[in-house]
N, C-alpha and C positions, 0 to 999 in steps of 0.2 A: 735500255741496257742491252748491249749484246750477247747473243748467247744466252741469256736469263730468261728467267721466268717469272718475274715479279710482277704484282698489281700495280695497282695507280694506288696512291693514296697510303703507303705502308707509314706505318709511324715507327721509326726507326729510333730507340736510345740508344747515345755510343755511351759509355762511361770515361771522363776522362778526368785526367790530377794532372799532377806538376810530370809526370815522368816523360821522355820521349815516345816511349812504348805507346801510352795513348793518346798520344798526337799522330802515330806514326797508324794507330789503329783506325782514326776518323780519318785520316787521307786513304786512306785503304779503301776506308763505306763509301765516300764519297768517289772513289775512281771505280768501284767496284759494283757497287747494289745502288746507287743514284743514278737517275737518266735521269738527262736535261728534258725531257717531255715528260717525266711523271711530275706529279704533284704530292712528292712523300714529304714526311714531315720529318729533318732531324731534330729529335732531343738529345741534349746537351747534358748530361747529367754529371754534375760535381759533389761529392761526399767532404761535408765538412765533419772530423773529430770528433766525439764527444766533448762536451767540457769536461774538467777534471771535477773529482768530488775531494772535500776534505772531509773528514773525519772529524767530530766536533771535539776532540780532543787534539787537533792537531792548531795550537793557539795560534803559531805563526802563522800557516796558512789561513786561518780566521783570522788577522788582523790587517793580513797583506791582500787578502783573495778578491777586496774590492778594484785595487792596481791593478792587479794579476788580469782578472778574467776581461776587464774592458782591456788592458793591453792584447790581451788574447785575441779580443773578439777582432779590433780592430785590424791585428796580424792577420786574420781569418779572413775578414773582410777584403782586404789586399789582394793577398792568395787566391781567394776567388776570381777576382778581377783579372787579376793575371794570368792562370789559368785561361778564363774565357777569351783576353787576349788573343793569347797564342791561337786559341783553337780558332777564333775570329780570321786567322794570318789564315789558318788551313783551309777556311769552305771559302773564305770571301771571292775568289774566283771559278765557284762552283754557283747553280743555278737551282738552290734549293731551300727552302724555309726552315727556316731554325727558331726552335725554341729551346730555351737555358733554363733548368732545371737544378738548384743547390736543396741539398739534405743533408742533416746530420747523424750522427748518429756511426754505428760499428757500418762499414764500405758493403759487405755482402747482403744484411736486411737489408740495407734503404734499398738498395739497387735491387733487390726481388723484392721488394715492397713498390718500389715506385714502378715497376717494370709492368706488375699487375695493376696497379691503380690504373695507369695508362694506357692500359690494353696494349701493347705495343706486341707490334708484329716480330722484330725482331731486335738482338739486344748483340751489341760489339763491344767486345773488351779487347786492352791489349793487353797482351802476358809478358810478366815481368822477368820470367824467366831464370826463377829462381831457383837452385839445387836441390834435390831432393830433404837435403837439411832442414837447411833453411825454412822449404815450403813447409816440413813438417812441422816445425817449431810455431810459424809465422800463421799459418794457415793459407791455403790462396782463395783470394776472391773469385777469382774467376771459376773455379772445381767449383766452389759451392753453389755459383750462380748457376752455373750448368747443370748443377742436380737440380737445381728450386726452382728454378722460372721454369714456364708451361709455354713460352715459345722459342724458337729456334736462336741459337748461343753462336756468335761467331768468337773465338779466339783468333787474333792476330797475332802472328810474331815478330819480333823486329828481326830484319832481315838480316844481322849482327847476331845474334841467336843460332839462324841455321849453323 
């Protein structure tokens, strides 16, 4: 890389989902903190949903929730797929090892959960770049990541944003 100062070997998770934003954040890692002579590793990290819970008092969702949850799962399933796709479009003409990485669960634990499992050197979100409202209501992933994880946080922004 030029201009940089990175090791060989970094293991690098991007976080990425359906949005432009972090499609737009892994073409960034990879134009940016990837050399074609090191040997870093991207992880690919996708955050599936929680599943819904019902209530055992909530009979129709007990009678339907068998339908429900495989129709979900397999929506989920998809989703991931496609996802990984897309992101596939992005490195595939990049010179770099990729590992794909899906979790469940609320987006800001897995991702500082999985982020420490995997020792990872460093961790790329894109920011969705949402109003101050909004983020208040909604919470952002990315701020929380930033306080939790114990290595270094790139935020990207789409360049629609500025």
């Amino acid at each position: 890389m030029e201009g940089g100062n990175t090791k060989t070997g970094q293991k690098i998770v991007v976080a990425v989902d359906e949005s432009r934003e972090s499609m737009h954040a892994l073409f960034w890692c990879l134009s940016n903190l990837v050399s074609p002579t090191s040997n870093s590793t991207l992880v690919l990290l996708y955050v599936r949903p929680p599943p819904p819970i019902y209530s055992p008092f909530d009979a129709a969702g007990y009678m339907f929730s068998g339908d429900a949850i495989s129709t979900m799962e397999k929506y989920g399933k998809d989703l991931v797929n496609s996802v990984m796709q897309r992101a596939e479009a992005v490195y595939r003409n990049f010179n770099v090892k990729v590992e794909r990485v899906v979790g469940r669960g609320e987006a800001k634990d897995v991702i500082c959960n999985t982020v420490e499992k995997l020792d990872a050197d460093i961790l790329v979100m894109g920011s969705h770049g949402y109003g101050f409202l909004k983020r208040a209501i909604l919470g952002s992933v990315s701020d929380h990541c930033a306080k939790h994880v114990k290595c270094p946080v790139v935020i990207v922004k789409h360049p629609e944003e500025n």
